[in-house]
C-alpha positions in Angstrom: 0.0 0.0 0.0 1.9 3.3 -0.8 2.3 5.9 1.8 -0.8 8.5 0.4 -3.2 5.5 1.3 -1.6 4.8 4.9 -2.1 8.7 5.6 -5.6 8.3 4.2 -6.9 5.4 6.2 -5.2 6.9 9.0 -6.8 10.2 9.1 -10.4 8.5 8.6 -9.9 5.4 11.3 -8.2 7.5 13.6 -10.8 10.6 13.2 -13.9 7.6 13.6 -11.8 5.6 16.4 -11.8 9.0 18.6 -15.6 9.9 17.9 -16.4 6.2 19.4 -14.4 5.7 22.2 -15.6 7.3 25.0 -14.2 10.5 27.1 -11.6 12.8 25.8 -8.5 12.1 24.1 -5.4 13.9 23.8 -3.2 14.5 20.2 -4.0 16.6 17.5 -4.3 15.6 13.1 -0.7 13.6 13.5 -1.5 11.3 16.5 -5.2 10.3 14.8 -2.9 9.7 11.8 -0.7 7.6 13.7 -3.5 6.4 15.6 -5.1 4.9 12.7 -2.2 3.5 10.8 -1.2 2.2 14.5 -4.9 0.7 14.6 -5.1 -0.8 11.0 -1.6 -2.4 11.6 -3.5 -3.8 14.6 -6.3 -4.6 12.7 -5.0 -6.1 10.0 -2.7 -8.5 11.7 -5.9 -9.6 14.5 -7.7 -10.4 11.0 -4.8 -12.2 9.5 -4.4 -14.2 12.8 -8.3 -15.0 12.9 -8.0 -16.2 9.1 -4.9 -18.1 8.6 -3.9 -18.9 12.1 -0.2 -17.2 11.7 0.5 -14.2 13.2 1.9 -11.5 10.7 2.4 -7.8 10.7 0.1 -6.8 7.8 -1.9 -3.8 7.7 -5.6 -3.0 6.6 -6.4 -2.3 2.9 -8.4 0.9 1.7 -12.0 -0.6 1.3 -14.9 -0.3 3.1 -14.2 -3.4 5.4 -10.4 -2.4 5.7 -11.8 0.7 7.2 -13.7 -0.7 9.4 -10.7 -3.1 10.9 -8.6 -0.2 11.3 -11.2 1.6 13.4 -11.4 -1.6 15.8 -8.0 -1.6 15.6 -7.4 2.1 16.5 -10.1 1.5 18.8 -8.2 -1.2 20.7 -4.8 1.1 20.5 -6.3 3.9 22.2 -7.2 1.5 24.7 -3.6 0.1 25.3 -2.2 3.6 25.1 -4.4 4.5 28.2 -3.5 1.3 30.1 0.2 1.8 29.3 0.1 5.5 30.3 -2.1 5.1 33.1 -4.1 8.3 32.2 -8.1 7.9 32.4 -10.1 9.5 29.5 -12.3 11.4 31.8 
């Protein structure tokens, strides 16, 4: 996937993983980019394990249902980041 696609599904999971997931969240356009290319990594590699049974770094396409894995995705790393950083989204 080149790099203008990774920015793109970054900016739109990211963007859609911070309007679901409940209280506030900190970063401004970069960390929901990074957020989203974090989450479709995430995604994409969850999906890969479900699928195939091997565990591989791979990373959402840009379709509808990649979308959609990269928002759970960036869902679940906004999670991690506030378990690993011990801040509450309050």
């Amino acid at each position: 996937m080149n790099i203008i696609a990774w920015i793109i599904l970054g900016l739109i999971a990211g963007a859609i993983a911070k309007a679901i997931y409940p209280g506030r969240q900190g970063g401004g356009i970069l960390g929901t980019m990074v957020l989203g290319i974090i989450g479709a990594v995430i995604g994409g590699t969850i999906v890969t394990l479900l699928e195939t049974g091997r565990l591989q770094l791979t990373a959402a396409a840009l379709s509808i249902p990649g979308i959609i894995v990269a928002i759970i995705g960036a869902i679940v790393a906004i999670f991690l980041w506030g378990l690993f950083t011990g801040r509450t989204t309050y």
